[in-house]
N, C-alpha and C positions, 0 to 999 in steps of 0.2 A: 531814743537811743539810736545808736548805728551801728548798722552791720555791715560787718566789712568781709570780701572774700579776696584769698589768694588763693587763684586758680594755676595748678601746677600740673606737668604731663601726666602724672601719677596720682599725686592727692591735693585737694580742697580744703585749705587753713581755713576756717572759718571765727571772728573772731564777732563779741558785742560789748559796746563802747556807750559809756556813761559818760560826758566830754571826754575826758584822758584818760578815762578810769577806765582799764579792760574788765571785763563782769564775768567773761566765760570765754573760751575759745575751743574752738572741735576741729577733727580733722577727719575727711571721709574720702572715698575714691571717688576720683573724678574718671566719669564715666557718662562716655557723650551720645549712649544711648537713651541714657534720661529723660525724661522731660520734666517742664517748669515743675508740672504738680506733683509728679516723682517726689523731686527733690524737696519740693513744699512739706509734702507729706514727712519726709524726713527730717526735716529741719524741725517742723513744729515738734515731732516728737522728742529732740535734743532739748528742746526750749522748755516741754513740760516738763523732764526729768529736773530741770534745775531752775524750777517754778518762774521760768519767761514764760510771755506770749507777744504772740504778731504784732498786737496793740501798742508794746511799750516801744518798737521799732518803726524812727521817723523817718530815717534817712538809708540809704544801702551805697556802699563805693564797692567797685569791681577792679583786681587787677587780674590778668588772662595772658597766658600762652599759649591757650588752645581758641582759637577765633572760635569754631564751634558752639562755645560751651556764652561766648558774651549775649546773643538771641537766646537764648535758655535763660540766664538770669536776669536779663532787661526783662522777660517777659515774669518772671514767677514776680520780682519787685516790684512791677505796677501792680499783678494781680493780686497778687497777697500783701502787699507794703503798702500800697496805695503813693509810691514814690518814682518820679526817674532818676535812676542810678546814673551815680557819678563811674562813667569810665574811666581808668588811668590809659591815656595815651595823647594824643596831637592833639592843641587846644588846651589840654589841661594844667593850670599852673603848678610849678611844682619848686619852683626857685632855683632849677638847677638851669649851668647852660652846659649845651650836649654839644662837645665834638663831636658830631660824629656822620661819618660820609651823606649819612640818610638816618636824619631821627627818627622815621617811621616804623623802621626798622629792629631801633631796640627793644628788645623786651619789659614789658612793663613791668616787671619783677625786679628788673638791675635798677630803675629809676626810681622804684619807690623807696629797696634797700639804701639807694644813696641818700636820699631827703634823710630818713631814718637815720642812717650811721652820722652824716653833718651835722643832725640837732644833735646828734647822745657822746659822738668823742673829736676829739678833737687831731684834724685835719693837717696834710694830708693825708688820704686812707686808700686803704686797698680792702674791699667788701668780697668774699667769697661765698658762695651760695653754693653746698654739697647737694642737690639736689637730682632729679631725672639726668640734667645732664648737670654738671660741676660750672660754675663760671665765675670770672676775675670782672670787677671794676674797677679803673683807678679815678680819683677823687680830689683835685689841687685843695687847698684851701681856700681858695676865690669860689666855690661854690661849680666847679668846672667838673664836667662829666669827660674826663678823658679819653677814655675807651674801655679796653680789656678783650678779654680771652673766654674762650668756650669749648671746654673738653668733655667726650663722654664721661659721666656720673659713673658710682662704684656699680650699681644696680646695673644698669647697661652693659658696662664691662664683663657684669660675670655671665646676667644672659646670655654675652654671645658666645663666651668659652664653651656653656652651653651648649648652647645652639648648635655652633658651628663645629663640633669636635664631635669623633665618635663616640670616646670613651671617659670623656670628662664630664662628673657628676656637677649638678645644681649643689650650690656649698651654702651657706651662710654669711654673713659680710661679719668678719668678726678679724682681731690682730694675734697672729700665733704667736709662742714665743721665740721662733729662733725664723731667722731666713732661712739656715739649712736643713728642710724639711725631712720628715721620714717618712709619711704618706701624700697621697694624693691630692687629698682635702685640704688639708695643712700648706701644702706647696701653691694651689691655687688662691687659700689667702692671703698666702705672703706676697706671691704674685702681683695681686689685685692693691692688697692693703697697702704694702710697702711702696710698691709701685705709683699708686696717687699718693702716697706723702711725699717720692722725688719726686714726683710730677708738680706738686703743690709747692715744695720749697724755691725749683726751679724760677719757676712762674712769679712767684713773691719775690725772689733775687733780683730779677730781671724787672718788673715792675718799678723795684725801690730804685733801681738806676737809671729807670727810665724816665720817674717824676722828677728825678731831680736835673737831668737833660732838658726835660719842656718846661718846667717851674725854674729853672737858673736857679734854685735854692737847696740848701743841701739839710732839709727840718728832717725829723723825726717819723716816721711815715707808722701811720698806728695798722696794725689788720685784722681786721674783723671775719670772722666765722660764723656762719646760720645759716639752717639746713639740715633734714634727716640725720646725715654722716657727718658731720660736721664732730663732733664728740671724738669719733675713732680715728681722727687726723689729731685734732690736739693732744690727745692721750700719748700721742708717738711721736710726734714733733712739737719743736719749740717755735716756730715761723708765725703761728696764728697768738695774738693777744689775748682776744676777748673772748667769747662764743656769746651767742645772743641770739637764743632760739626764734624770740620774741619781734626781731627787726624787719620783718615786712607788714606785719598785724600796726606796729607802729608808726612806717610809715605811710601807710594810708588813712589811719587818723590825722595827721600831720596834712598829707594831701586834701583829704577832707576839709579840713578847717580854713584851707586854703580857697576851697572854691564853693563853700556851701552857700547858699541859696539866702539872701540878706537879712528874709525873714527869720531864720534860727539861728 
């Protein structure tokens, strides 16, 4: 089987793959004081609750935002897997081709999202990821990685209200019902909530007139939602189509099959 990880600022998708078939997937803090066997330790323990073991895991693929954390799991995957992990980044086939000033540079999270959303709907797309931070991909239908956008996440945003205020409490990420608030509480989630949904409509406005500038074509442009928050944006606007929690655990199957090793 394969184990796949999506390593995020925050948390660690962890998902395990029967060819196509997902079997389980967990999610834990990613936390880079860890080490390989830390995590080892913790994983087997997820595997036993839902009667896995080590054993029936052949292959491991990694996608990462934190550099830190890919020495960590190349190392538990040789020792505990007995495999080298496939990293998603340069070198790696993925079928897409990347505008983009410095491929090196994109996150291998927006690249795996795109393989993902290009097999399941159909193109052009705009891929949104509510995540640590929020970020936009656009997507032609030639299989072209466009660019996109990168804005602090809801999480961020409220930390810093936080943070940086004297008198403003830690809230909840949750959508009130009125923008003219009566409390404190209430006014920072309307703030926060309301505020990424224009922020999100904007951005998807401005995208959809943007593909059709670079593509000279005027198609239908689908958009995709996945990610933590991702829920609390569609709930309150109409701008996102699909939601699709599922779409990075996906794409790195997909990736996977792309570059696995002749013999499996």
């Amino acid at each position: 089987m394969l184990l796949a990880f999506d390593v995020g600022n925050t948390n660690i998708v962890m998902g395990l793959y029967s060819g196509k078939d997902l079997k389980g997937s967990w999610r834990m803090e990613t936390n880079q004081k860890k080490s390989a066997d830390e995590y080892a330790v913790f994983i087997r323990q997820l595997f036993e609750v839902h009667n896995f073991t080590f054993d029936q895991v052949d292959d491991v693929i990694i996608s990462t935002v934190v550099p830190s954390m890919t020495y960590t799991l190349q190392h538990m995957s040789r020792y505990y897997f007995s495999c080298e992990p496939i990293i998603v980044g340069p070198g790696v086939k993925t079928g897409l081709i990347v505008k983009y000033d410095n491929p090196k540079m994109l996150g291998a999270d927006r690249i795996v999202n795109s393989v993902a959303a290009l097999a399941k709907y159909k193109a052009p797309l705009i891929i949104i990821d509510f995540g640590t931070a929020t970020t936009f991909c656009a997507v032609s239908d030639k299989n072209e990685y466009l660019g996109g956008a990168i804005a602090p996440g809801l999480k961020i945003s409220s930390e810093a209200l936080f943070e940086k205020t004297a008198k403003l409490p830690r809230v909840e990420i949750e959508a009130p019902k009125r923008a003219i608030c009566h409390n404190t509480t209430e006014g920072m989630q309307a703030g926060l909530v309301f505020g990424h949904i224009g922020m999100t409509e904007y951005i998807v406005r401005r995208m959809k007139e943007e593909i059709k500038q670079i593509t000279g074509e005027d198609k239908p442009v689908t958009v995709i939602g996945t990610g933590g928050m991702a829920y609390i944006i569609k709930d309150n606007s109409d701008c996102i189509d699909i939601i699709d929690r599922m779409l990075t655990l996906e794409g790195l199957q997909l990736i996977y099959e792309k570059n696995k090793p002749e013999n499996k």
